[in-house]
N, C-alpha and C positions, 0 to 999 in steps of 0.2 A: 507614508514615505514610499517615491518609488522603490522597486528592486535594484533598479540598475545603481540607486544611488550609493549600494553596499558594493559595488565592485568596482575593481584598481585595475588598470590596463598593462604594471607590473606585475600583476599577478594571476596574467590571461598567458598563456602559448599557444601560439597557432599550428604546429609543426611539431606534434610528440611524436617522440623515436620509439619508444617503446612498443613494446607490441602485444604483451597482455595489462591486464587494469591494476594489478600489484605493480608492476613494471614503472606502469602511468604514474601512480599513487609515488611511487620515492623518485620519480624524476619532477613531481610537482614539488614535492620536500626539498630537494638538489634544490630548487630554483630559490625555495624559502632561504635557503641555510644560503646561500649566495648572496641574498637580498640583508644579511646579516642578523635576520632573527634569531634570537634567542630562545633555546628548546630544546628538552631531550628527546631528540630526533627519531631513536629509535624506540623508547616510550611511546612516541605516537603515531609509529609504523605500527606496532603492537598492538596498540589499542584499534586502528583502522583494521586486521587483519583478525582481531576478535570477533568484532562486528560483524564481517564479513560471512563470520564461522557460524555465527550466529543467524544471517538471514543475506543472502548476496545483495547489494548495493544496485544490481545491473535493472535500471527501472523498465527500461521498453523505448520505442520511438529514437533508439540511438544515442542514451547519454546514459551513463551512469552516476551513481551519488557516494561514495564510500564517503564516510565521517565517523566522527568517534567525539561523544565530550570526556574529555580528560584536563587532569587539574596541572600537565604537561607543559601547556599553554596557558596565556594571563590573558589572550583575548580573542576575539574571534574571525578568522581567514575564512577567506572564498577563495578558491582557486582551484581556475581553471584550467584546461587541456585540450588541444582538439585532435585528434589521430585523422588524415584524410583519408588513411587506405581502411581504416577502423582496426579495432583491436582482434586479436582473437578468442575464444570462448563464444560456449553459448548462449542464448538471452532467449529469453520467453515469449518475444514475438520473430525470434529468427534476423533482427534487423541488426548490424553489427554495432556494436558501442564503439560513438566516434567523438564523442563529448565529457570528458570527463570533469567532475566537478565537485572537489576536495571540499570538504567541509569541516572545520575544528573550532569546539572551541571547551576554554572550560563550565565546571559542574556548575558554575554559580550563573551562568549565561542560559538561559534553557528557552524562554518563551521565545526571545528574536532568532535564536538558532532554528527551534523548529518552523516560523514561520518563512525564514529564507529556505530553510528546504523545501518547505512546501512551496517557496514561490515560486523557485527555480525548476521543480517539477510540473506546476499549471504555465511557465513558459516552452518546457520541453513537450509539452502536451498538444500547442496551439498548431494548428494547420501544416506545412510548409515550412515549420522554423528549423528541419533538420537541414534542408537544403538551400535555406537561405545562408543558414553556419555554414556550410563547408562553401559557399561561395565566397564567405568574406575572406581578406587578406593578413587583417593587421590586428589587436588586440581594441585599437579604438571604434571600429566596427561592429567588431562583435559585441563590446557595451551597449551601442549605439541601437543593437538591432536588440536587446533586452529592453532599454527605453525605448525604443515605438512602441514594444508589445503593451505595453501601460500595465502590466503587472505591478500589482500593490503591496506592502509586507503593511499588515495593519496593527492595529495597536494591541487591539485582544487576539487571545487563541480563539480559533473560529473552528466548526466542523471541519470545513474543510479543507483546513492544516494539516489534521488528522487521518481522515476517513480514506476508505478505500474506492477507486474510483470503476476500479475493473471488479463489476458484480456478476457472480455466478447464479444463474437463473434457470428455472422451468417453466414451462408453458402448460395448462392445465391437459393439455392432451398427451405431455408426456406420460409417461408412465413409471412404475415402481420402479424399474432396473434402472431406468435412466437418475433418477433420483440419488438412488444407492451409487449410481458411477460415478457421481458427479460427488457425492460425498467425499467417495473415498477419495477421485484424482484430487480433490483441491483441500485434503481434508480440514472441511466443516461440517455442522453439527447441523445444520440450519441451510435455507438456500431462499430465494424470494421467489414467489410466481408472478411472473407477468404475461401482458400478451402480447399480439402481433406488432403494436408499436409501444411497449416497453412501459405501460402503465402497470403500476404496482397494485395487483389484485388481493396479494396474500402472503401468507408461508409456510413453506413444510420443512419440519425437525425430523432428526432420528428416532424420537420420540412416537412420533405419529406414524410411520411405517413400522415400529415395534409393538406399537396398540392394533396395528389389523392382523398381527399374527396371535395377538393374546387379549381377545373382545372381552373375556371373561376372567381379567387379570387380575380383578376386586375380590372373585370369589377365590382365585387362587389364593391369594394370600390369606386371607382369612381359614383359609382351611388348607392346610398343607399337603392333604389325602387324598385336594382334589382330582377326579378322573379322569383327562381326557381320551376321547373315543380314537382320536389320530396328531400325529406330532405337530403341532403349529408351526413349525418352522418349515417344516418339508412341504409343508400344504400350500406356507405363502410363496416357496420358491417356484410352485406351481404357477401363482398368480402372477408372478412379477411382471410379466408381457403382457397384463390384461387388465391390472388396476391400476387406475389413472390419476392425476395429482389434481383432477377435479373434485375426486372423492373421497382426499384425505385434506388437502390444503386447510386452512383457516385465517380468517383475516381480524386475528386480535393480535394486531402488531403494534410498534411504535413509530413514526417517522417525525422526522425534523427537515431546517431545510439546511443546504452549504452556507450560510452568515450568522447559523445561530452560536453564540458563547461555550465554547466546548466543556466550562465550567456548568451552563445550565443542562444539559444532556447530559454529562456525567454526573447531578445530581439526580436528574430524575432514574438514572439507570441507578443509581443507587439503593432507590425510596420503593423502585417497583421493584426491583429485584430480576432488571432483565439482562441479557448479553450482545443484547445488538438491538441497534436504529438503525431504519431504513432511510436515507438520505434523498427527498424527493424535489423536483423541480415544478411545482404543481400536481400534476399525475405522473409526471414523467420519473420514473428509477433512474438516478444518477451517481448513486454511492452508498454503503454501507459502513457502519460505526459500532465497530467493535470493542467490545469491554477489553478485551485482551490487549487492542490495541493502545487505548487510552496508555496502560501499564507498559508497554512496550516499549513509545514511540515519547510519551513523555516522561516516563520515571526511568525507563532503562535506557533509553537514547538509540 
């Protein structure tokens, strides 16, 4: 089914006044509650404004997604917004959110829910479509300009419906500090190595830069008394600028590809006991698939 075939041209505005994304979010409600929908209205400003507290909506490339599934609603809305001057706040690639795009529905709704968000995020994604939106005028346009994109909402949950698309990477040349930076800013556990054009070589855990500070962490344990001659930690802070992610990396990972059954990856993450797939397009790294996420993104919404 296409994407566009889920959206109503009553429930597109070209022209939002508002000027932050809560602002956005009850001026798109206003337009419901006018449209004569039936809702406890402020139930599910609440529940969008939970979510929000929970993880901001504000995706990148100028559109945001606030949603919420609540049992508020008996079915499920798309609705949209456009700001031409964009909103204010910040966003994570600096571009301002000038697309807004309301998502509700309820708890018994879950696999179409997540796959129109996903769909609406791989059309926010594609080339050019911020500037094609603010060039159009009218609500039938901008449908219009969803169906050329030929975006699909499919029938299973697919990777990636789920997966994350913006992957935080090292280069085997980087080195330990870079590693640890990158942990901490984006905090994860985990990171992928690739190289100069983004083939997936490897990966280094927090794990593995806590093993070159304690080589002899088998005998530690086993003997409590063990000696050492100088602090392992102060020595590796020594190294950080000198040991490289060529020398810790390892390449016993998992990957899958963006059309596999998100049911089948999350069994096998189950059976191995892992917390992440690497998402590849041949050699190419194109997204990552987080255990957390699974739980997140379809059990908590």
């Amino acid at each position: 089914m296409k994407l566009a075939n889920l959206l109503a041209e009553h429930r597109v505005k070209m022209n939002l006044r508002a000027r932050t994304k809560d602002d956005a979010v009850q001026e798109l409600l206003a337009m419901m509650k006018d449209e004569g929908i039936q809702m406890d209205y402020q139930a599910v400003l609440n529940s969008v404004r939970e979510r929000e507290e929970v993880e901001d909506t504000s995706y990148g490339h100028g559109w945001a997604f606030p949603h919420a599934r609540t049992d508020a609603v008996r079915e499920m809305y798309i609705v949209i917004g456009v700001s031409k001057v964009g909103l204010e706040g910040k966003t994570h690639d600096n571009v301002p959110v000038h697309a807004v795009c309301l998502l509700l529905t309820p708890s018994s709704i879950a696999k179409l829910y997540l796959q129109s968000l996903s769909g609406m995020a791989r059309f926010a994604r594609q080339p050019g479509i911020l500037d094609k939106l603010l060039a159009t005028d009218n609500p039938h346009d901008l449908i219009g300009l969803v169906a050329s994109s030929g975006v699909m909402v499919d029938k299973e949950l697919m990777v990636r419906d789920v997966m994350r698309h913006r992957v935080v990477s090292v280069t085997p040349d980087d080195t330990l500090k870079e590693v640890a930076n990158q942990m901490f800013r984006h905090r994860l556990s985990a990171l992928a190595v690739v190289d100069k054009n983004n083939k997936l070589l490897g990966v280094i855990n927090d794990r593995d830069l806590i093993k070159v500070a304690l080589p002899d962490y088998k005998a530690l344990i086993s003997n409590l008394n063990y000696s050492m001659d100088v602090e392992p930690f102060e020595e590796l802070l020594k190294q950080e600028d000198k040991i490289k992610v060529s020398q810790l990396y390892r390449d016993d990972y998992e990957t899958t590809s963006p059309d596999t059954r998100i049911v089948e990856v999350a069994a096998m993450m189950i059976f191995k006991d892992v917390r992440r797939v690497f998402v590849v397009n041949g050699e190419q790294l194109v997204g990552v698939l987080l255990r957390k996420d699974i739980v997140n993104m379809i059990i908590r919404g």
